[in-house]
C-alpha positions as CSV (number, residue, x, y, z in Angstrom):
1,X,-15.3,-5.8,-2.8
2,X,-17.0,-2.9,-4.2
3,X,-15.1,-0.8,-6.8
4,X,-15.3,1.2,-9.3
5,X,-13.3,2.8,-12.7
6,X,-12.4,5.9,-11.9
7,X,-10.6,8.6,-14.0
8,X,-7.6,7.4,-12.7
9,X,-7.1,4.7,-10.3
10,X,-10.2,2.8,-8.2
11,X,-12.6,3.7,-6.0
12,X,-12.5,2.2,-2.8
13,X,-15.8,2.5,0.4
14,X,-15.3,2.5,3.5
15,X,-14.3,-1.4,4.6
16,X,-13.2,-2.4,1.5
17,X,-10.3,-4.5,1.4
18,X,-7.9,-3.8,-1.3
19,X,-5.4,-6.3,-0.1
20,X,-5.3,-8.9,2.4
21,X,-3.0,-10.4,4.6
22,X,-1.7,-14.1,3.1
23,X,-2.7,-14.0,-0.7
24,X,0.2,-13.2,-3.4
25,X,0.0,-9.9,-5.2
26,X,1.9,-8.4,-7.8
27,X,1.9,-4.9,-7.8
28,X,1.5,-1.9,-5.2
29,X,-1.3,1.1,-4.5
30,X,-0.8,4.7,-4.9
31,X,-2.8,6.3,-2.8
32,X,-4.3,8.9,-4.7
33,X,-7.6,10.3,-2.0
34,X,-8.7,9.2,1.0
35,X,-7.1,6.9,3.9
36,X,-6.3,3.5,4.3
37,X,-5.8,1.5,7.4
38,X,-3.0,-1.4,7.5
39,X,-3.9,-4.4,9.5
40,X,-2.5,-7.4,10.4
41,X,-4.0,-10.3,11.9
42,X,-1.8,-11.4,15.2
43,X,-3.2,-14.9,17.2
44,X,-6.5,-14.0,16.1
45,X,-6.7,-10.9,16.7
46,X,-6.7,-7.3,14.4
47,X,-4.0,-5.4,14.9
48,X,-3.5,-1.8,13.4
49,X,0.2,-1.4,11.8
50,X,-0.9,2.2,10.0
51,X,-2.8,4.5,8.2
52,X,-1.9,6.1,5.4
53,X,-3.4,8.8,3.5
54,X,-3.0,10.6,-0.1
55,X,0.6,10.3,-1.7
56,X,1.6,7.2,0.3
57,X,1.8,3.7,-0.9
58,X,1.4,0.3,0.0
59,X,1.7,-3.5,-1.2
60,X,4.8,-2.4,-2.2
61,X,6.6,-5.7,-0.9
62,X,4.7,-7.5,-3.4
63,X,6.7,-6.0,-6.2
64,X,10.0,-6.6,-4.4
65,X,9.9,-9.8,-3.3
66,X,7.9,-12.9,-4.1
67,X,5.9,-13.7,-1.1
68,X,2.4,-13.3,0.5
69,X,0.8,-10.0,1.4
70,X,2.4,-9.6,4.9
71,X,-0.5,-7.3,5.5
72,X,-4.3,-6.3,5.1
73,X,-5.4,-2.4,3.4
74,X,-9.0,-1.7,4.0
75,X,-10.2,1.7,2.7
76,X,-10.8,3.9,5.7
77,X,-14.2,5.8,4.3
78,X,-13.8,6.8,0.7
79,X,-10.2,6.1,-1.6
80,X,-9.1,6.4,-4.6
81,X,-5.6,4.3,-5.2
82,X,-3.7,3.5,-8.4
83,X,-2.7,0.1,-8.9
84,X,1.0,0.0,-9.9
85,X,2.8,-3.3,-11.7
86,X,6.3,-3.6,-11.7
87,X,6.8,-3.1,-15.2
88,X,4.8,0.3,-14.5
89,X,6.8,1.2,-11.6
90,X,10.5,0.5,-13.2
91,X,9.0,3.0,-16.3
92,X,8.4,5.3,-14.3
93,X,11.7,4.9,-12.2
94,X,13.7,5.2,-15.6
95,X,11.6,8.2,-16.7
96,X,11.9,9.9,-13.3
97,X,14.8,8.3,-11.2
98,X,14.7,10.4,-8.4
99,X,11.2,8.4,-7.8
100,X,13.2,5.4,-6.4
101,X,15.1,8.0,-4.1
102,X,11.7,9.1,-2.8
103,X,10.3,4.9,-2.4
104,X,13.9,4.5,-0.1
105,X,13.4,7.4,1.4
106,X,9.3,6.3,2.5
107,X,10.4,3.2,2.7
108,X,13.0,4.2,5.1
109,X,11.0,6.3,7.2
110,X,8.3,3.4,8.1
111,X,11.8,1.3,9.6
112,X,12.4,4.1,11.5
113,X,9.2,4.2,13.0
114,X,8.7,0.7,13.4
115,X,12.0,1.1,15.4
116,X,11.2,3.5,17.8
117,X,7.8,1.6,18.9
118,X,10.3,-1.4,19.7
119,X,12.6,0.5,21.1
């Protein structure tokens, strides 16, 4: 995995994974440039949950529950993403808290979705 310091957050090419699918994380991205595809592997095969592009997040799970990355990111072409801890993410909560209102509302959007395609 190829990346490099940028002047805030990573850099991320094309293919890169910046998480994958069964290892344990501990924070989320911020996706800052760029998109990212969200993959999960189903009998075998790939299959594409999402992409999300600048001012989206992801790996989010990580930081609210203590299991495996249910999921894959891979940079689609060129990204830049912020790598947010939990003690990062509940600063910034208390200095901003309508941030949390924005994470449920996100948050609460992708459920929506992910309901409709069932339904």
């Amino acid at each position: 995995m190829k990346k490099k310091a940028a002047a805030l957050g990573k850099d991320y090419q094309d293919g890169d994974l910046i998480v994958r699918e069964g290892e344990s994380g501990n924070c989320m991205y911020e996706i800052q440039a760029g998109e990212v595809e969200i993959v999960r592997d189903k009998d075998g095969k790939e299959v594409k949950l999402a992409v999300l592009g600048a001012g989206n997040f992801c790996g989010e799970m990580a930081i609210f529950e203590r299991e495996v990355r249910s999921a894959t990111v891979r940079a689609k072409g060129p990204v830049r993403a912020l790598t947010v801890d939990k003690k990062t993410l509940l600063t910034r909560i208390s200095a901003d808290p309508t941030l949390a209102f924005r994470l449920l509302e996100k948050l609460s959007g992708r459920i929506r979705e992910l309901d409709k395609e069932i339904g």
